[in-house]
C-alpha positions as CSV (number, residue, x, y, z in Angstrom):
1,X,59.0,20.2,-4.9
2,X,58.2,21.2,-1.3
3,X,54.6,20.3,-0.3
4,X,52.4,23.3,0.8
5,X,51.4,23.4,4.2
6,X,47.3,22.7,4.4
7,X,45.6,26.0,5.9
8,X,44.2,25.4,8.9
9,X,43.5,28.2,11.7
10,X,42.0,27.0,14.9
11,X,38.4,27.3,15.7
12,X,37.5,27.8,12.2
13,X,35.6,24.6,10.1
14,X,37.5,22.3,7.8
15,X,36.1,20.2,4.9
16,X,37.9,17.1,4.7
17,X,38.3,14.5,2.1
18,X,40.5,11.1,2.0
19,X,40.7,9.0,-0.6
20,X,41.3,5.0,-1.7
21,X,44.5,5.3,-3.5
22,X,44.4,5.2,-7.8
23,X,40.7,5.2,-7.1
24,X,40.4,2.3,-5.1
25,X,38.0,1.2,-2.3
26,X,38.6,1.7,1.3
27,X,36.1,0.6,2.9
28,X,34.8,-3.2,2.3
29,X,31.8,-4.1,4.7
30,X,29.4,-2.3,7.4
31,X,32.2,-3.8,9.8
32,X,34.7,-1.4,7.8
33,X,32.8,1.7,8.5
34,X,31.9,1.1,11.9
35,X,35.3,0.8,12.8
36,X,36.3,3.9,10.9
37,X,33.1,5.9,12.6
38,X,34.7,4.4,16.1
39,X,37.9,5.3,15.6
40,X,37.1,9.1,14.2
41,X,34.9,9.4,17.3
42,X,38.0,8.2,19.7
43,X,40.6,10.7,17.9
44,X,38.3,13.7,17.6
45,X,37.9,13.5,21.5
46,X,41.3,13.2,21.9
47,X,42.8,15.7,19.8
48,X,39.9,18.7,20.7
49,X,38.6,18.5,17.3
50,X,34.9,18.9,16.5
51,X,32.5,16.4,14.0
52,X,30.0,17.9,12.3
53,X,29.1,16.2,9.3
54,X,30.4,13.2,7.2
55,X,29.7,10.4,4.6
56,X,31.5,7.5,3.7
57,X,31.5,6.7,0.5
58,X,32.7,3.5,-1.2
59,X,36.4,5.2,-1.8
60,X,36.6,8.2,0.1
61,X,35.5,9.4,2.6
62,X,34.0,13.6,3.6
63,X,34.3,14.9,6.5
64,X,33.2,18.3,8.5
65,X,35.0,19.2,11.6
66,X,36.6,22.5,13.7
67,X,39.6,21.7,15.4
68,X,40.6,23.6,18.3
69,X,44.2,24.2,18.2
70,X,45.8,24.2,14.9
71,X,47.6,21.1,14.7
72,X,44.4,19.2,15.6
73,X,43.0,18.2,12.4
74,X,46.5,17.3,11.0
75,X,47.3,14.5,13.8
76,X,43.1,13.6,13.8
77,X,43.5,12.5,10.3
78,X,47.3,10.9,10.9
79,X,46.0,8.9,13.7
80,X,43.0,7.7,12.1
81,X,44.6,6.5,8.7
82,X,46.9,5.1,10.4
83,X,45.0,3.1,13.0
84,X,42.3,2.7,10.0
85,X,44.9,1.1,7.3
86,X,46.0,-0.9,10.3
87,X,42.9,-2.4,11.0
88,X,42.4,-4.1,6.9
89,X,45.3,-5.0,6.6
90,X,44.8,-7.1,9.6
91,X,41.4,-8.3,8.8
92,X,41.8,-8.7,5.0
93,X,46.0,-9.8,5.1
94,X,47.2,-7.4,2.9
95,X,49.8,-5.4,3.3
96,X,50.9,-1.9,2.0
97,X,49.0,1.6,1.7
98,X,45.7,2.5,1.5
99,X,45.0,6.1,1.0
100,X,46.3,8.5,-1.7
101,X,49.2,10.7,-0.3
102,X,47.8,13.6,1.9
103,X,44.2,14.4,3.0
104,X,42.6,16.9,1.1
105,X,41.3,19.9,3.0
106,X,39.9,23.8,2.7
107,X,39.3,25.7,5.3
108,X,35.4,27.2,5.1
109,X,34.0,30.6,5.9
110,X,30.6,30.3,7.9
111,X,27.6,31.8,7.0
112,X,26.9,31.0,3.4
113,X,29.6,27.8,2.9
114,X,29.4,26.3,6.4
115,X,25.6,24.7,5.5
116,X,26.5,24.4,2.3
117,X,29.2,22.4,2.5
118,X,27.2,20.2,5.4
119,X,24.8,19.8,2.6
120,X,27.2,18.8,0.1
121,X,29.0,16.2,2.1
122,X,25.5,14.5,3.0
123,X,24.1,14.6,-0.3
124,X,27.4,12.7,-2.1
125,X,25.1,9.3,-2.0
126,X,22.7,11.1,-3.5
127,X,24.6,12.4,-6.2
128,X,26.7,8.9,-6.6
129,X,23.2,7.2,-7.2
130,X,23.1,5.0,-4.3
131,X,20.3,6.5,-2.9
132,X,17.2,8.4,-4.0
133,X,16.7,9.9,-0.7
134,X,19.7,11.2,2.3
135,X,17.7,9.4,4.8
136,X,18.2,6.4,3.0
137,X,21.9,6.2,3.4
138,X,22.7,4.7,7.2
139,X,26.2,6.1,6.7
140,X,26.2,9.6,6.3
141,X,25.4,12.4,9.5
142,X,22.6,13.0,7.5
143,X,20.0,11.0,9.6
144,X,21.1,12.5,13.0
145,X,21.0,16.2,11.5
146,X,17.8,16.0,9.7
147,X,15.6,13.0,11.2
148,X,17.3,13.1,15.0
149,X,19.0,9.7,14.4
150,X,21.2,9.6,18.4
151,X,24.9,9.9,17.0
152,X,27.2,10.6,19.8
153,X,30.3,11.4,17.6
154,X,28.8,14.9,16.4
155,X,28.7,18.0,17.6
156,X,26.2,20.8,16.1
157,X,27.9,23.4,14.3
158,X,26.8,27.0,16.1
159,X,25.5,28.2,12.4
160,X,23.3,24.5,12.5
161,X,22.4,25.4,16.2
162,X,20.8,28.7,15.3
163,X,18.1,27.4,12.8
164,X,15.9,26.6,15.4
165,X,14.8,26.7,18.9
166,X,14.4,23.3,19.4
167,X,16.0,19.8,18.0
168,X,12.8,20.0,16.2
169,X,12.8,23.0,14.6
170,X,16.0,22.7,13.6
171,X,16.2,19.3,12.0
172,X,12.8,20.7,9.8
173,X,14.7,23.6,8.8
174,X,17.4,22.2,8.0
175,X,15.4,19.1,5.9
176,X,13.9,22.3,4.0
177,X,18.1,23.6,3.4
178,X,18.9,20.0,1.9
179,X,15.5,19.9,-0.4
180,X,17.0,23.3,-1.8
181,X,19.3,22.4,-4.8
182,X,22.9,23.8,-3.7
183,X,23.8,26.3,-6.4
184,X,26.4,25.3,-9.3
185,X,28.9,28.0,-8.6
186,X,28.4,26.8,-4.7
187,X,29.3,23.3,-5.8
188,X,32.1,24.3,-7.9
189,X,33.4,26.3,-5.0
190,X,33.3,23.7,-2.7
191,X,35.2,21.3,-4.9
192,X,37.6,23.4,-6.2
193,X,38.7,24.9,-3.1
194,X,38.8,21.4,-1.6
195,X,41.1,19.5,-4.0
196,X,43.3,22.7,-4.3
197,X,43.3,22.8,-0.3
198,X,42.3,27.0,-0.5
199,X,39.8,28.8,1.7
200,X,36.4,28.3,0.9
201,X,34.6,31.6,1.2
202,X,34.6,35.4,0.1
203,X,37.3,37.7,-1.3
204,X,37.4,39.3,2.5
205,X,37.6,36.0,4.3
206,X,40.5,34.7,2.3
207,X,42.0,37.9,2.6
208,X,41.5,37.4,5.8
209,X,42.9,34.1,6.6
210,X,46.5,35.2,4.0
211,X,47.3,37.7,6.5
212,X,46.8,35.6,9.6
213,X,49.0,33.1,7.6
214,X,51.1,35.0,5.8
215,X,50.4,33.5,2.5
216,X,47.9,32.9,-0.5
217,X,45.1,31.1,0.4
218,X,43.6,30.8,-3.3
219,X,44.2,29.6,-6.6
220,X,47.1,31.6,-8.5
221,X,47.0,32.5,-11.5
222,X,48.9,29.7,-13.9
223,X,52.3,30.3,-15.4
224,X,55.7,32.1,-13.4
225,X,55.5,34.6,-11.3
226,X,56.2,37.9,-13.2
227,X,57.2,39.7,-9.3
228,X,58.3,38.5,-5.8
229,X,55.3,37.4,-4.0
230,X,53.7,40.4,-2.4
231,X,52.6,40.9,1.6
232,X,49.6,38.9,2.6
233,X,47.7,41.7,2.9
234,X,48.4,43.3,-0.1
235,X,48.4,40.2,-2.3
236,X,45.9,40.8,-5.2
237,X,42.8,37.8,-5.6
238,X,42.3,36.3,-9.0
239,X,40.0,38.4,-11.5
């Protein structure tokens, strides 16, 4: 069966997740991350595409960026598994693949999901147990967006920008966002849309993003089709 393209449009967010193969652990030492944090940093630059948030877990890693041209985020993430597998195989001689098949992505509507999904992504070593506190986690975005921890590979999000008039201001506000639970529905959102690689946001913005594509951009409903697919435009959202 023929692989669905991701949906990606330019200039609009991305939630990005990659994971170890069958489960497994990518990432093996501080060293590890450091070099995957470099080499993110390096690629994003080169390919005009925009970090805004990430944590790297044990076996996957989450990651918040807007590319600027709409093949961006495809050759970021090609790039940097590439170079990134590369690089332990070398330092722990082994040999073969690292990641599970494709990336998984969903494109994100701002207002409402853009925080929220910055939220989510620096509150996964929470939620994993590994630390009681986001701050206590050295390698999540979480400490340069809430405390003002200096890290030159991100770039404030316009909807992060506008909490606050100052670095200040905004870090406090947004500590205040992260001490707010993120709602169930919000979290069920996120993840579904992310494994299923659909639009996060609401009925207008996905309608909105099938007609600049051309396609669905949500779940369908299970079973055949009963009709040929219908115009973008016209294609009805699931109940």
């Amino acid at each position: 069966m023929a692989r669905h393209a991701r949906i990606v449009v330019a200039n609009y967010p991305l939630h990005v997740i990659a994971r170890g193969i069958d489960c497994a652990a990518i990432f093996f030492s501080d060293s590890d991350r450091q070099y995957f944090l470099g080499s993110l940093g390096e690629l994003a630059a080169a390919k005009a595409v925009m970090v805004h948030a990430y944590a790297l877990m044990t076996n996957h890693s989450h990651i918040l960026i807007t590319p600027t041209t709409e093949r961006g985020a495809g050759r970021l993430m090609k790039g940097l598994g590439f170079r990134y597998v590369q690089y332990v195989n070398r330092t722990y001689r082994r040999t073969g693949t690292l990641f599970e098949g494709r990336f998984r992505s969903s494109i994100i509507e701002g207002d409402r999901y853009l925080l929220a999904c910055q939220r989510y992504i620096e509150l996964n070593p929470v939620r994993a147990g590994l630390v009681a506190d986001p701050g206590e986690y050295p390698w999540s975005s979480y400490r340069a967006n809430a405390l003002g921890v200096p890290d030159t590979l991100l770039t404030a999000h316009p909807l992060y920008a506008s909490l606050g008039e100052t670095d200040e201001a905004r870090r406090a506000a947004y500590r205040d966002l992260v001490a707010t639970a993120i709602a169930q529905d919000v979290l069920t959102e996120i993840r579904t849309a992310t494994n299923g690689g659909f639009a996060l946001g609401s009925e207008r913005f996905q309608r909105e993003i099938a007609a600049m594509l051309g396609r669905r951009t949500w779940r369908g409903r299970p079973g055949r089709p009963r009709a040929p697919e219908r115009e973008a435009g016209q294609m009805e959202l699931p109940i």
